[in-house]
N, C-alpha and C positions, 0 to 999 in steps of 0.2 A: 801760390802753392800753400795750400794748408798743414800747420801743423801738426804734427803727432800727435798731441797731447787731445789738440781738437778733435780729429781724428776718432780717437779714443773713445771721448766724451760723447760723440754723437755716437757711436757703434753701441756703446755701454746705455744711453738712452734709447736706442732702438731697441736693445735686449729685454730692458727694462720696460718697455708700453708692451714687447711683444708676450711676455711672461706675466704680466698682470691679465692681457685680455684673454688670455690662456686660462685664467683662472676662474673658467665660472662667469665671466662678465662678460659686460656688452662691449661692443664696439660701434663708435660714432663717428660719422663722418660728416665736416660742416665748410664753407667755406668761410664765413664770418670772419672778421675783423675789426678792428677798432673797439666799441663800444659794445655792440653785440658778440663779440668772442666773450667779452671780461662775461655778459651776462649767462652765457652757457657754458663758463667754466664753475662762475660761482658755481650753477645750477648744478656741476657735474661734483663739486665741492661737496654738497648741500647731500645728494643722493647718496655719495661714497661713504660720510658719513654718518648715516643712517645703515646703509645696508653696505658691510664692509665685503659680506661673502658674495656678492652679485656688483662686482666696482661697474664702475659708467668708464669705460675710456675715451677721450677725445682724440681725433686726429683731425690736423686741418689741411685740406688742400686746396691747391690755388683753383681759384674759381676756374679757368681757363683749359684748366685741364679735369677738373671735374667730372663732367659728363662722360669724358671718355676713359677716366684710370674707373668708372663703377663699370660699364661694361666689357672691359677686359678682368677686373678682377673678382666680378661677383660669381660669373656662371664656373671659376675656377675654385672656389671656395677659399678667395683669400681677401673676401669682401667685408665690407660694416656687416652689421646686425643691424644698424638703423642709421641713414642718412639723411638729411635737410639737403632739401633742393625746392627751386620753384617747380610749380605745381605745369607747366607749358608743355616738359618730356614726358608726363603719366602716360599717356600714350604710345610712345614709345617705348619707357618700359614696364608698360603692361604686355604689350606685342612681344617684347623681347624675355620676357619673362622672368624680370629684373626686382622686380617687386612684387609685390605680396597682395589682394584684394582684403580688405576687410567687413570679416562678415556682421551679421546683429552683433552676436555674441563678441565680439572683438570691442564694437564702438555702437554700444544700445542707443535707440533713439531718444531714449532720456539725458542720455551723453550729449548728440549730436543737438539736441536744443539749446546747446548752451554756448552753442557758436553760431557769427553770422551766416546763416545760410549761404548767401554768394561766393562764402570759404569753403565751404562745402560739395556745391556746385562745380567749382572749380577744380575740385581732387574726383569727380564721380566721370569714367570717361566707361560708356557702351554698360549703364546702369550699378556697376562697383563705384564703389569706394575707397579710395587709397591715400590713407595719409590720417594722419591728424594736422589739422591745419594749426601756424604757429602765428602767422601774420600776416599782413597783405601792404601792398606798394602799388602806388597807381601816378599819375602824374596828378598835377593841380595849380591852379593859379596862386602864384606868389606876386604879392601887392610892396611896391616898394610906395609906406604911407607917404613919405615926407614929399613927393612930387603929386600926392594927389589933391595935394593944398584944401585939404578937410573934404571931399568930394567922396562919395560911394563908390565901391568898386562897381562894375558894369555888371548886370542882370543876366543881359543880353548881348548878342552879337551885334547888334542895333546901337547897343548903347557902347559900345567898345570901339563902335567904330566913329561914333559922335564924338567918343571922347580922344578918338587917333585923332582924327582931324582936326580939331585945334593944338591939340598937344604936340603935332609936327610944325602945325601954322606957327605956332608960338617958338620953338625952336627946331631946324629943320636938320641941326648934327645927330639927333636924338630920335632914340626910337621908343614908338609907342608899346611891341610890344616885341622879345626876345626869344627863339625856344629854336628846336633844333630840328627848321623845315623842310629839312631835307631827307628826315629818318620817318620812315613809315608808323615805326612805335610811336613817336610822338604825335605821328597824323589823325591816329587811329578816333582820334574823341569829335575831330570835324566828322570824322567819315561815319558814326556811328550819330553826330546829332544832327547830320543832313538826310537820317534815314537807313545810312549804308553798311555797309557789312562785306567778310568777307567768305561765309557760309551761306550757302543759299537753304532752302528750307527740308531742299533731299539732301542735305550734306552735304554737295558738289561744291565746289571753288567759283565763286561769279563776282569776280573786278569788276567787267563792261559793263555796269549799272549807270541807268541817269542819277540815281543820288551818290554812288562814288563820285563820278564823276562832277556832280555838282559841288563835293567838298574838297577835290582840287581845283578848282576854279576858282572858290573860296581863298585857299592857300595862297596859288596863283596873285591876286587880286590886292592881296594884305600886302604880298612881297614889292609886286610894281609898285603902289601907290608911295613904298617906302615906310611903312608902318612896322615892317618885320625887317632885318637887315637879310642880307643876300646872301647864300651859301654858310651858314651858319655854324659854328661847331659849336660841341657841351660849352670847351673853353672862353669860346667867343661871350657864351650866352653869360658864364659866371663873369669874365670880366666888365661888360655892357653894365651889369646890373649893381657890382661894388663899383662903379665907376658913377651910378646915378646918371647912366643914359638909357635906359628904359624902365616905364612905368612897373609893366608887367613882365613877368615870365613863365613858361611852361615848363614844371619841371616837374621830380618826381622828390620823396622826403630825402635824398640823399645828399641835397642840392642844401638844406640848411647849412651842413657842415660848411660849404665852401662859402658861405654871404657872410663878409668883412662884418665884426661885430661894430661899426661905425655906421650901418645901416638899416634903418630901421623900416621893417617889414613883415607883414602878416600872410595867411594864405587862407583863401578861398577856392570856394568848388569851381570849377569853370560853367561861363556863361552856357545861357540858351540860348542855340541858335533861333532864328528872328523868321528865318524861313519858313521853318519847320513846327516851331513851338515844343523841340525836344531839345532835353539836354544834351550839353556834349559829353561824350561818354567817353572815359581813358580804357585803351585796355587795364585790368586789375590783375596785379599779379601773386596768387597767392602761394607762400613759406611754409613747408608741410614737414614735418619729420614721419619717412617713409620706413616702411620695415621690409626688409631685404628677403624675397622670395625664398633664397639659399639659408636665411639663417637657423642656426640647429638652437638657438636660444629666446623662440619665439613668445614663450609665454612671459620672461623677462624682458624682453624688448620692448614688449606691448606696453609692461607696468611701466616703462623709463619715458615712451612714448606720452603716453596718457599724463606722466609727471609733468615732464616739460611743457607740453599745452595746455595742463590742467590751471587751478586756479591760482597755485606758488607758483607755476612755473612762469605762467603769465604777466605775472605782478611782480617778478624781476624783470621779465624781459621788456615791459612797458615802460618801467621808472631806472632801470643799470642801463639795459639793452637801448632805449628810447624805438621802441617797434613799434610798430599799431597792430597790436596785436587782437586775433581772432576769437576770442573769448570774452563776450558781452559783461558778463557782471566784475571785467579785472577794470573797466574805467571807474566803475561807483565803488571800487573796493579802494582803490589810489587816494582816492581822494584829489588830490588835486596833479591834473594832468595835463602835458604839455600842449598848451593851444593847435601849435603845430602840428599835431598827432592827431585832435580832436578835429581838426580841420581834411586831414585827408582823410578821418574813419566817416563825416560825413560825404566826403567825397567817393567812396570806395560803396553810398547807396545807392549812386548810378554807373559805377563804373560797371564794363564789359568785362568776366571772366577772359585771359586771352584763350583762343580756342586750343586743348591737348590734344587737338587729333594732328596725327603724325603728318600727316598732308601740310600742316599749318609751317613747316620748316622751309617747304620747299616755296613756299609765296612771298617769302621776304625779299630775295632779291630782285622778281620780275616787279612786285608790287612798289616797292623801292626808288627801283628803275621810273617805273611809269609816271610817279610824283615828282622826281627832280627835274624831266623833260616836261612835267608840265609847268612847274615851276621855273624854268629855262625859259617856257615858251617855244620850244623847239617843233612841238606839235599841240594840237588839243587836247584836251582833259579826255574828252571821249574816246579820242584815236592813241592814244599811250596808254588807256586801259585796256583796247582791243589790242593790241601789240602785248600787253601784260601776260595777257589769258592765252593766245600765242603760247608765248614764252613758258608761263606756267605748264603747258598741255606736255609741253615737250620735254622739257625738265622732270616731270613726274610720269613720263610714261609707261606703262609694264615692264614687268622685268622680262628680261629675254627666258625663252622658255629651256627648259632644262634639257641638258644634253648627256646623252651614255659616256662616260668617264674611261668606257674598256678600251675603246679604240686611241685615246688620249694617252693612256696609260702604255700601250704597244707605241705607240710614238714615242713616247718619251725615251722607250726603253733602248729602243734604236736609237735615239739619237745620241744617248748618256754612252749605250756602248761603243757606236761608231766615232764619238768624238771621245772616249777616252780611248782607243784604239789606234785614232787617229794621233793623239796626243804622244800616245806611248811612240810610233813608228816614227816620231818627229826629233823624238827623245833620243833613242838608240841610234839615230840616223847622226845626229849629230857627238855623239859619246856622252852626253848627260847625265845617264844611267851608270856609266864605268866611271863619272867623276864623282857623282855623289856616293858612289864605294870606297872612294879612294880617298875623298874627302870628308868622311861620316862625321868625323869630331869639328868639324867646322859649321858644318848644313844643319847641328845638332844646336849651337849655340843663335842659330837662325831661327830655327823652331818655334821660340815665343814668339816672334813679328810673324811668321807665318801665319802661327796660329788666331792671333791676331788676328790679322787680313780677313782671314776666312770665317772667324765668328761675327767681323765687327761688318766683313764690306758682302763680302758671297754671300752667305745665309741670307742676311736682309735679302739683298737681288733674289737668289732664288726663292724666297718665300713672297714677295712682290709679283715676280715674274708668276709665281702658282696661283695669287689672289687673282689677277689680271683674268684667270679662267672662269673665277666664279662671281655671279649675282649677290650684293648684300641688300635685301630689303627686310626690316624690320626683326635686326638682331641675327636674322637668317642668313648662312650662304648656299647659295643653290650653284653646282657645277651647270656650267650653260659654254663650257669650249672657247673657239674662237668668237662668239657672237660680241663680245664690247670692240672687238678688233673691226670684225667687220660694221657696228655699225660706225664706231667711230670712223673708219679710211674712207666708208661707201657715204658715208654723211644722209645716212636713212633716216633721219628725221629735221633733217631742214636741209638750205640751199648752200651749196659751198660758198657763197658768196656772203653769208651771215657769219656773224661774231662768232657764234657756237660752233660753228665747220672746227674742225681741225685744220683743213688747210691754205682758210681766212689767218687761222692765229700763228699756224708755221709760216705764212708771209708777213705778219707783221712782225713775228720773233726774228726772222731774218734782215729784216730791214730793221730791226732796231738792234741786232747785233752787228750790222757792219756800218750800219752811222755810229753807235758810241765808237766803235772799234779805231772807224777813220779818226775821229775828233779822238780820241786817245793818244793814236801815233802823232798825230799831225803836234795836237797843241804840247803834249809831252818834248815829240823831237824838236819843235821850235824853241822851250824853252830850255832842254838840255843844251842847243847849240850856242842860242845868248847867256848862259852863266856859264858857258867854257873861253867865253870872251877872255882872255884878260883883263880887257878894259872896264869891266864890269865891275867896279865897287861893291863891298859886301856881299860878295856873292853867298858866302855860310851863312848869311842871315835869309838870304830869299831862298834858299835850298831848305832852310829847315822850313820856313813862311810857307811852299808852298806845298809839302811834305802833308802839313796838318789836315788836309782834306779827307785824305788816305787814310789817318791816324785817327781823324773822328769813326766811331760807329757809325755804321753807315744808314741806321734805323734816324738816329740823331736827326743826321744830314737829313735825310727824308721829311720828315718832320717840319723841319725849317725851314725849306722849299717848299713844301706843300701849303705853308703859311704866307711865303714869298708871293706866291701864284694866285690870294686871295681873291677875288674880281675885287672887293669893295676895300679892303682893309691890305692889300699886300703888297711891299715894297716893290716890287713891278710892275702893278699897274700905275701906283704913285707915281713912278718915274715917268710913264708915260703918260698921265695928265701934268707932270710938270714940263715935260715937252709940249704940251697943246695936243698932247693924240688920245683917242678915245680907249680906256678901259677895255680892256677884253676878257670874255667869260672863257675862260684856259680852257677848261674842263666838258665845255659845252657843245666841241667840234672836233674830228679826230687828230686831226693836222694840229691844234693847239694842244690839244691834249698828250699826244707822242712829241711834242717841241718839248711842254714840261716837265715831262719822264727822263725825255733827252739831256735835255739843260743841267739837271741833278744829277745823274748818269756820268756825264761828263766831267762834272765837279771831283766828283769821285774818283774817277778813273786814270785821269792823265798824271797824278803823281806817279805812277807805278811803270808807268812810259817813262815818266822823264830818270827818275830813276836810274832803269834799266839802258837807257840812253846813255845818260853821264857816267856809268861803271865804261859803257864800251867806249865809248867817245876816250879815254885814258889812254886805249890801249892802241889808239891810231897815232902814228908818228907824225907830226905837224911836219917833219922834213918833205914828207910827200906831199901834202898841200902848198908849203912854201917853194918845192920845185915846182910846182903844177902853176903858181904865181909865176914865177920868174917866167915859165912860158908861153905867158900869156892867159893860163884859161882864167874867164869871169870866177865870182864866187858862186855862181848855178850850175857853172858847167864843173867848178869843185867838185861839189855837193855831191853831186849826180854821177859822176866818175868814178871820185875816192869813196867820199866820207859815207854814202850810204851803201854802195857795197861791201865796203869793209864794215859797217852795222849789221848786214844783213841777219851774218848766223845769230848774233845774239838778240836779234830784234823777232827774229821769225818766232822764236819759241815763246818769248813774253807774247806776241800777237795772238800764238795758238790759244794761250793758256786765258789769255783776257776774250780771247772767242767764248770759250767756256763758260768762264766766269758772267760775262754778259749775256749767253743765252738763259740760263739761268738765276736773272737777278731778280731774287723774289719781291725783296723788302721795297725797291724802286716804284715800281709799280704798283703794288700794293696798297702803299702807304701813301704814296703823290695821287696819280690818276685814279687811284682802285679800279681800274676798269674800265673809268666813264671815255667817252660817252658809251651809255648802254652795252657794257662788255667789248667793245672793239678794241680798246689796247691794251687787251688780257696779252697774256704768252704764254705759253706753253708751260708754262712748271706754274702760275696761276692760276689757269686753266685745271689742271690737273685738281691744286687744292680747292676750287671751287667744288668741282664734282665730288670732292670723298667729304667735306666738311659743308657745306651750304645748300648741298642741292639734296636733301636727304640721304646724307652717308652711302652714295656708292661707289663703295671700294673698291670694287672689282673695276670699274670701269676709269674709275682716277691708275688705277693699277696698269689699267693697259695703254692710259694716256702716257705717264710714266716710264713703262717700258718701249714705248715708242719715239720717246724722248730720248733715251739712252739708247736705240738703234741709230739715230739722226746725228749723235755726236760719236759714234762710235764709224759711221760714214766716211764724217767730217775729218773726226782722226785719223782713220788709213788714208783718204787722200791727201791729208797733208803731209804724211810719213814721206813722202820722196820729197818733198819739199825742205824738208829740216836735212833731209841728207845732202842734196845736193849746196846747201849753204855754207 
């Protein structure tokens, strides 16, 4: 609980940013941190004192929600004046009408010469201009020297591989080279120096290429041989590397911060493939401060814009900030500048702008998909790119076409009057209506938690339930009726027997709601019945012992299983090569993959059983089992007789409520399986956040997934109501 005084301080600070940007100034919205906060604060420092009657105000918000608090607040006018974001959403909100094009007059071409073009390129989507560009970030090879025992970094894909092969011959714990092979951003500079791409030349989306496909195969190939370790995470790849077990690694400038100052290493552009004779090309991603379509302080925006990327604003943010920034003459203005920086701006003269066009959101997860299967090996490079493009087609399909809102609107009306009619005649029937006359000063002190209720749980639902009607593509909602309903139930765009069915993913939520559900009752009621033992020494120690599962956050938990689950590096397969059994790839098949969901799942869950166990287990009189001894019965036919039916009432409603709980476990699956293999042990409230956040924001159709959700457990719970009675 916080206190007042704190309380205070932040309201009185809120007053306080809100009444300066009220005055005539800008407002800025950045997500930065660390080093680069201190340098666009200086900068905002630097500005305020100069120009006191036009202040610069900063606000920072967390990257993560970024994207989404500008388009809830901008088209309301309670947006920045000017934001920093990468350059990837232009498209987006250009469509959405979130930002501002910049004309000659805004950013002259005398201006525009004095940035790297490729920063440029990157902010210009359907021939506009948007942005002034601030910096750019790309991946790049990091050389750890002291294992290269005076040796040249590699050229070539050719010579990287000459040089894996001795470098595992020589020690075979150790890897040649580190990066994170299972993320398509990092794939992106094979796929681009084998040729490949993921725009075709009309703009259309084309994976199933023979040079995609020949730079998973590539990927592929690095990972058998051992040269790149197996399923890799960021983490994995920073530890590897301050650990001095890989030469190399694939990362992006963020990655210095995390390398042990005890190891010393340089970075270079990445090799040329050996194939092809092209570089490998990173996606580039360039840092713009954008100006906000809605802002009423344009001509001011523009001057704070042009500051910060101009040639002061640059010349902190390269030597405070350590950026690579987009402003050619700020490296010969420094003077002397961080090798590190120097090395990715040379890198950033082959890198690939990432493509702004709005289509480019919805290719991450099919594309994704298609690389770790072929990295699995589970199918070919060729045949998981056609499965890609599949996937793609369907994910990015039309929106449903717009439907008359009047006859919706006569629906509803009916139904609002019949069901408050219906409500009222339920009311009176029972005297409801004469108690709450009768009891006005009571029902009056309810009123806040009413109110309550129906700001915090109704509203949302029914404004959910309303989205669910309509189409959201590109900042737009278009009314389109029942159509997300029907295609979702009719499964009109694939086979009910695929990951994306709805009623693939309502059997596997169901099957993984009533296995953790068993393993909950079971391992809970087993262990509530051995610590009622008597005989049980310390029983408050292993009560609280096993409590703590419960007690950890369950993101935590997550976490640490899905590290558990490693194929190459995770304490269960270890266990199982120290058995003599072969490692297995968790993630790789569905059946392991819902085991390891399961497993965590389970961890979690059976405190809350045993619990609710040992509160009832109290209230059962041992006289009845010790008569049920004396005549005779085993302790199964106990069990079974007494002790679990006299558990029952208190057991049924924890089972309900852990029903619940478990159709609904986001963070589980999420965070362990994500989904793999290829979306199959999604669930339903997964499922859902796939479509409104991943699959290019659509809402309306996550909305009807959503309300479909809350029909199935609204089912669930009327059948279970005579169940809780009769206990």
């Amino acid at each position: 609980m916080r206190r007042p005084w704190a309380a205070l301080l932040m309201a009185v600070s809120f007053l306080a940013t809100a009444e300066a940007a009220a005055a005539d100034g800008v407002t800025l919205w950045h997500a930065y941190r660390g080093q680069e906060k201190e340098a666009i604060e200086a900068l905002a420092a630097d500005w305020n004192a100069r120009h006191a009657e036009t202040p610069l105000v900063l606000l920072a918000v967390p990257y993560e929600a970024f994207a989404n608090k500008l388009a809830a607040a901008i088209p309301r006018g309670h947006g920045p004046d000017l934001f920093i974001a990468a350059h990837e959403r232009v498209g987006d909100w250009a469509q959405g009408r979130l930002v501002a094009a910049l004309s000659e007059g805004d950013f002259p071409a005398a201006l525009r010469d004095a940035y790297f073009p490729v920063t440029l390129d990157a902010l210009t989507y359907r021939g506009n201009l948007y942005g002034f560009p601030l910096a750019f970030k790309s991946t790049a090879l990091f050389v750890n020297t002291a294992l290269l025992h005076g040796a040249s970094p590699p050229r070539t894909t050719g010579e990287l591989l000459a040089f894996c092969r001795a470098f595992k011959a020589s020690d075979p714990d150790k890897f040649c080279l580190a990066y994170e092979a299972g993320s398509f951003y990092h794939h992106a500079a094979w796929l681009h120096g084998f040729g490949g791409g993921v725009f075709a030349a009309d703009g259309t989306v084309a994976l199933d290429t023979p040079a995609n496909a020949a730079s998973l195969a590539f990927a592929r190939d690095l990972t058998r041989a051992g040269y790149v370790p197996q399923e890799p995470s960021a983490t994995l790849v920073t530890q590897l590397f301050n650990d001095g077990k890989t030469a190399f690694a694939i990362n992006g400038p963020w990655f210095a911060g995390e390398i042990s100052p005890t190891v010393q290493y340089g970075v270079r552009p990445l090799p040329i493939v050996s194939e092809t004779d092209l570089a490998a090309k990173p996606f580039l991603t360039v840092e713009a401060v954008l100006l906000s379509a809605y802002s009423t302080r344009r001509e001011t925006a523009l001057q704070v814009a042009e500051f910060l990327a101009g040639p002061e604003g640059a010349a902190v943010r390269l030597t405070k900030g350590r950026q690579a920034v987009a402003l050619k003459s700020a490296y010969e203005a420094a003077g002397s500048v961080d090798p590190v920086l120097l090395s990715f701006k040379s890198q950033a003269e082959t890198a690939i702008p990432m493509p702004n066009d709005p289509l480019m959101r919805a290719v991450w997860e099919p594309a994704a998909q298609a690389l770790r299967k072929a990295l699995r090996g589970a199918v070919e490079p060729d045949v998981a790119l056609s499965q890609a493009q599949i996937w793609l087609k369907v994910i990015s399909r039309p929106a449903p076409q717009a439907a008359n809102p009047f006859l919706y609107l006569v629906l509803c009306g009916v139904v609002v009057m019949g069901g408050g009619g219906f409500l009222l005649y339920r009311l009176s029937r029972r005297g409801v209506l004469l108690d709450l006359r009768k009891s006005a000063v009571a029902y009056a002190y309810l009123a806040p938690a009413a109110i309550g209720m129906v700001i915090l749980v109704f509203v949302p639902f029914a404004v959910g339930t309303a989205v669910s009607l309509f189409s959201h593509r590109a900042g737009e909602f278009t009314f389109v009726g029942f159509a997300n309903y029907w295609n979702i139930l009719a499964s009109a765009d694939y086979a009910i027997d695929e990951p994306l069915s709805f009623y693939f993913t309502l059997a596997v939520t169901v099957l993984w709601t009533a296995s953790n559900v068993f393993l909950h009752v079971a391992i809970g009621l087993a262990l509530a019945l051995l610590l009622r033992d008597p005989w049980m020494r310390l029983r408050g120690v292993y009560r609280v012992l096993l409590i703590v599962p419960w007690a950890v956050p369950n993101y935590i938990t997550a976490l640490i299983w899905k590290g558990m689950f490693h194929k190459q590096f995770g304490a269960i397969n270890g266990l199982l090569v120290w058995l003599g059994l072969e490692p297995v790839s968790w993630f790789s098949h569905f059946w392991t993959a819902f085991a390891a969901n399961l497993s965590t799942n389970a961890w979690l869950g059976f405190p809350f059983m045993m619990v609710v166990t040992l509160g009832a287990l109290q209230s059962i009189p041992r006289d009845l089992e010790e008569a049920a001894e004396v005549d005779g019965a085993g302790r199964f036919q106990r069990f079974f007789t007494i002790t679990l039916p006299l558990l029952k009432p208190a057991l049924l409603p924890a089972v309900i409520l852990g029903s619940v709980w478990t159709f609904n476990m986001f963070n589980i699956i999420y965070l362990v399986s994500g989904g793999e293999p290829d979306g199959a042990t999604e669930i339903l409230i997964t499922e859902a956040y796939r479509w409104a956040f991943t699959r290019q924001e659509q809402y309306g159709y996550a909305a009807a997934y959503a309300t479909l959700i809350f029909l199935v457990l609204l089912v669930y719970s009327w059948g279970t109501r005579k169940l809780v009675r009769e206990a």
